[in-house]
N, C-alpha and C positions, 0 to 999 in steps of 0.2 A: 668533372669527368669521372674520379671516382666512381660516383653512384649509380653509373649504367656499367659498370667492368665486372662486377660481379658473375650474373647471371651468363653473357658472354662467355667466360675464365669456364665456367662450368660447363657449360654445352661443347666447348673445345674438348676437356676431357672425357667425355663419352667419345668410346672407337666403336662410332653405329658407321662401319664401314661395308656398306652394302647388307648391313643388319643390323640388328640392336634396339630398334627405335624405337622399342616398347617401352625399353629401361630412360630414354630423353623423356617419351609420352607421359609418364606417370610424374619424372622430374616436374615437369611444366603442371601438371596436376597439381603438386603440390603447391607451386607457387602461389595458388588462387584457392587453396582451401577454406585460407581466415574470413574469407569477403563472402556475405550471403548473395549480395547482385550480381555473382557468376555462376554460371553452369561449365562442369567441362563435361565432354564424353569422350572415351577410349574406344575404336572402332579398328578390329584387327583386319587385317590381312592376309597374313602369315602368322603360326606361330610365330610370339616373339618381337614381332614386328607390326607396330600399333600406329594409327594416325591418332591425332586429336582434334579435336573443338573446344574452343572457349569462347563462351558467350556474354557478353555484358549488355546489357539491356539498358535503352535510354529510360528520359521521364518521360517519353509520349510515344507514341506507333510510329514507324516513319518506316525508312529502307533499312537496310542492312550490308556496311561495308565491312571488308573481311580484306586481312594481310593472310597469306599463305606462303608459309615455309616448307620444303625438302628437311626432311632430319638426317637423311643417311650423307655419308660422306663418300668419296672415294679414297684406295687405298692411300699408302704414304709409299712412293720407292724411293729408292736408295740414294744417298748424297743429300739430307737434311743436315744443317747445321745447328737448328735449332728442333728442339725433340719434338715433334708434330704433335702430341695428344699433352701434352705438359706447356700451356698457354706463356711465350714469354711477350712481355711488352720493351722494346728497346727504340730509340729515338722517336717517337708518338707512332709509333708501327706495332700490332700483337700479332706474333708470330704463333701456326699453327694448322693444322689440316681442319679445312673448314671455315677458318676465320671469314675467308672471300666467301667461297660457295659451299651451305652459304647461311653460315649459324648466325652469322654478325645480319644478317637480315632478319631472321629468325629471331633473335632477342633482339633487335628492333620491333618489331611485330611485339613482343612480350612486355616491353620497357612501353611503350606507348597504349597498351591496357593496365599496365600498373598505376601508369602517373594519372592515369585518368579517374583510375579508381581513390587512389589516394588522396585527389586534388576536387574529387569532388565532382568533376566536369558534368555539365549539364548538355545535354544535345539526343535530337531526337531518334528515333530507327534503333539497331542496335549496333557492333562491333567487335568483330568475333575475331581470333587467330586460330588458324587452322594449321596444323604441323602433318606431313604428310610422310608416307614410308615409299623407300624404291624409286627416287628419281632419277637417280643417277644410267639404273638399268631399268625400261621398262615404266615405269612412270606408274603402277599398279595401285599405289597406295588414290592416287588423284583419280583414277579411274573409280575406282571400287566407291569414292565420295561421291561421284558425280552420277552413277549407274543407282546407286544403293537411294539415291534422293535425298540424302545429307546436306546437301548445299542447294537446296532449291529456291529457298529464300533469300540466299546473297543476292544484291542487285551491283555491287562492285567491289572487282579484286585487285588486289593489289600484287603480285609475285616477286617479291626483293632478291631474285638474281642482281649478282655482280658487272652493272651497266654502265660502268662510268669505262671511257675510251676517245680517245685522241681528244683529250681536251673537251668532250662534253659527257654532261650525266644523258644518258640513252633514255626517254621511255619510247618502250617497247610494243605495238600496239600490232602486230601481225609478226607473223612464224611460218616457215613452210614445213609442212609434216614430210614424214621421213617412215620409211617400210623397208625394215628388217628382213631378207627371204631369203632363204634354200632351195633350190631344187635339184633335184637328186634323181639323180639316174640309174636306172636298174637294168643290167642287161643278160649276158651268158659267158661265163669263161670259155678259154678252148688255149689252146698251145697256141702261141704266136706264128708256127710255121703253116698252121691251119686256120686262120684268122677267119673262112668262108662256115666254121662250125661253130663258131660265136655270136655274138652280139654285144661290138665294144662301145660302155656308156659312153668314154672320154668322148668318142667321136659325135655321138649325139648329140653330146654336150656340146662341144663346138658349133655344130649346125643350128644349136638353139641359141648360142650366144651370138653368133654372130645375127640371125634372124632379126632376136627380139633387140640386138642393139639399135640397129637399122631403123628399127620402128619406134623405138624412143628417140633416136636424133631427131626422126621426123616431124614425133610430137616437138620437142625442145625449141626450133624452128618454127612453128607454125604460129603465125600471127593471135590465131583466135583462142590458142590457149595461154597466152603470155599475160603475165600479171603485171599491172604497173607497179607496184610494187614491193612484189617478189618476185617478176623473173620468171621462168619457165621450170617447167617437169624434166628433171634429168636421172637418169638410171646409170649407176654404179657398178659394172661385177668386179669385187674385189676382195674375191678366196675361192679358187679351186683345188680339187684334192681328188684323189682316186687313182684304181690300181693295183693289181697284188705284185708284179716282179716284169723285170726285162722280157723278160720272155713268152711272159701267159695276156691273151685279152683280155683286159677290165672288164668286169661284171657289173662293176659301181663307179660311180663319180658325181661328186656334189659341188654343183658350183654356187656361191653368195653372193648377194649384191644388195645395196642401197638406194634408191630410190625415194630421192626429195621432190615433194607437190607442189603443186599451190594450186587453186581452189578452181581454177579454168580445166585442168586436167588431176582430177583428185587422186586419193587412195583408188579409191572405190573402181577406177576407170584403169589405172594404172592394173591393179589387179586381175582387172577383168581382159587388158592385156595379156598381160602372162598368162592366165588360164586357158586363153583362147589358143596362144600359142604351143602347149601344154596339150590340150585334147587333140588339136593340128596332127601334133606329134605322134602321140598315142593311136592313131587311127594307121599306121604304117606300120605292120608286125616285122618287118623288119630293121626296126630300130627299137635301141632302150627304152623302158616305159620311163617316164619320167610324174612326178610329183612334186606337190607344191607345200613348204612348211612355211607360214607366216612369223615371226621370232615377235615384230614389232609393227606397230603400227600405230600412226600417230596423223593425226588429218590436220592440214593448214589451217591455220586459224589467219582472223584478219576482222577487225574490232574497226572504230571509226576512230581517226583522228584528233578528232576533236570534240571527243565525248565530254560530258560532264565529269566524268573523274579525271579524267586528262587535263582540263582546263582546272581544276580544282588544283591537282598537283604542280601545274606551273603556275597558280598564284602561290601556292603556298611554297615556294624555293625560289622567290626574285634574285640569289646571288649565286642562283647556278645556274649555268649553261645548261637547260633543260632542251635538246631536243626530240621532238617525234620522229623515231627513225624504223623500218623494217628490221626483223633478227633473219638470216637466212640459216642458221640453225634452228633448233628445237627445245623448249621446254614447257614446262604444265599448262602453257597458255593453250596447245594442242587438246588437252584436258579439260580445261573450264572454257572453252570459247561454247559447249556443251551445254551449260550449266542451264540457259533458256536461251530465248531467240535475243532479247534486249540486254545480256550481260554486258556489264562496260570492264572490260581488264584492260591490267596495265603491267609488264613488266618491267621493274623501276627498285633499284637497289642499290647499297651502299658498296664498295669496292672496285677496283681494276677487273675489268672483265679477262686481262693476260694474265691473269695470278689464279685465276680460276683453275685447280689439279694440280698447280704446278709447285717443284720441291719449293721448300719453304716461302710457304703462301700466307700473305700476310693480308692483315686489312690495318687503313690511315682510318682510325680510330677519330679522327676529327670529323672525317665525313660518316662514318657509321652514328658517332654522336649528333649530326646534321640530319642524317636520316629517320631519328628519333622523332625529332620536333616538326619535318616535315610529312613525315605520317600523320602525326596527332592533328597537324594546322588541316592536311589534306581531309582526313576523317571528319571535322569539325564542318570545314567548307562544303563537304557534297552532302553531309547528313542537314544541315539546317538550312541551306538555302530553301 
């Protein structure tokens, strides 16, 4: 067990807490400096803020399967018993921000190009770990790989989020994307006892929220956009604000909402909602204009079941409860389902998926060290068949 805790211990003490993850990027740089049959590359973002590539090259041509880890972490709040960025290990558990989500995948992904390198391993294609910035918010770092043409030669991923829940290890083979938006109302002050010489957003905003609600229950409902499964398109408002005082008509008001897909009624359709409803509106000078700020956006993904990297992964773990299940949240699989038309992903990770953010967040080190040898067996299985 020792000799995978290393590298772990380390990546725990980087606080790449929604930054930093240049200073992890270079870390892992170095790991692979001594070996001439790796390339890595640093590819920024943000100042500051770096993804990576590490490439390992077979003896012969073949595919190219690739693990993909998040660097950045989320914050640590208050009531830790154990000091989150100071890695401690007590009863086969290491306690720390990030352990779950999700560095202990991450140096799984690392440990399984070391030992390969080490050990000599012969297999064909190549085998790359890719470390990405900004998942937590935004997902930017995965985007900027997939747009920039970085990964166009992976032919399969692997994403080691924290998937193990109710007694089974998850993989993860569909996601419904999720749309971040503002819309914000512009209208005209006036004294509230003169309300006829204004133009109050809130109220707009009402008429719009109630409208476009309506019209997304509708979709949610609707047989022909329901996904088997993921289920239906559902829209969110949840943050309104606006208003100068008791007394005067609001000029402004901004209401938020969320908005989760799936592939029957997309982003793309979704949006094209709101917009419609949006110019509706705007066409009536006697209401607030209103506008549209997009924050996020993230499109359903949904891969096959029983792809070849899928079935490679459940040969290679016969003593886990391996099943194929839908994630009705979001993560980079939203991003790499992109990558070409034939990508096979898989989200499949060592930890508790409930420990994921949460105060002292730990990961069972017995299964992270599990999830080593079944990357390596899973890699070896899809590249030489």
């Amino acid at each position: 067990m020792d000799k995978y805790i290393e590298i772990l211990k380390r990546l725990i003490e980087f606080k790449s807490v929604n930054d930093g993850e240049k200073e992890v990027a270079e870390y892992i740089e170095g790991l692979f400096k001594a070996y001439d049959n790796v390339t890595t590359e640093i590819i920024d973002s943000y100042p500051g803020r770096s993804n990576i590539i590490v490439k390992l090259k077979g003896k012969a041509p073949g595919k190219v399967f690739a693990v993909s880890g998040h660097l950045d972490v989320v914050a640590a709040a208050d009531g830790w018993t154990h000091p989150p960025f100071t890695p401690e290990i007590i009863d086969g558990n290491m306690y720390g921000r990030g352990t779950c989500d999700m560095k202990a995948g991450v140096a799984a992904g690392l440990y399984m190009l070391l030992d390969f390198i080490e050990e000599k391993t012969e297999f064909n294609g190549e085998i790359w770990f890719i470390g990405t910035v900004g998942e937590e918010v935004g997902m930017q770092g995965a985007l900027d790989l997939v747009e920039g043409g970085y990964l166009d030669d992976v032919d399969a991923i692997i994403i080691p989020e924290p998937t193990k829940r109710d007694g089974e290890n998850q993989a993860i083979f569909a996601s419904k994307g999720s749309i971040m938006y503002a819309v914000n109302a512009e209208g005209k002050t006036a004294h509230s006892s003169m309300p006829e010489l204004g133009i109050n957003a809130i109220m707009t905003l009402a008429e719009f929220i109630l409208k476009v609600q309506k019209q997304f229950d509708e979709v949610t409902v609707t047989k022909k956009y329901q996904n088997a499964n993921l289920g239906s398109t559902i829209n969110v408002f949840s943050m309104i604000e606006g208003g100068l005082q008791f007394n005067s008509v609001p000029d402004k008001a901004t209401v938020k909402g969320n908005i989760r897909t799936v592939p029957e009624f997309s982003c793309d359709d979704s949006i094209d909602l709101l917009e419609k409803a949006i110019e509706e509106n705007n066409k009536d000078e006697s209401k607030a204009k209103l506008s549209l700020d997009l924050v996020q956006v993230l499109d359903a993904a949904e891969s096959k079941k029983d792809s070849k990297l899928i079935e490679a992964l459940k040969a290679s773990a016969p003593n886990k409860n391996v099943c194929v299940k839908p994630l009705i949240g979001t993560c980079e699989l939203s991003r790499y389902i992109h990558i070409k038309d034939d990508i096979d992903p898989v989200v499949y990770g060592p930890g508790l998926t409930k420990m994921a953010h949460k105060v002292d967040e730990y990961i069972e080190l017995d299964e992270y060290i599990d999830t080593i040898e079944i990357f390596k067996k899973t890699a070896l299985k899809y590249l030489n068949e």
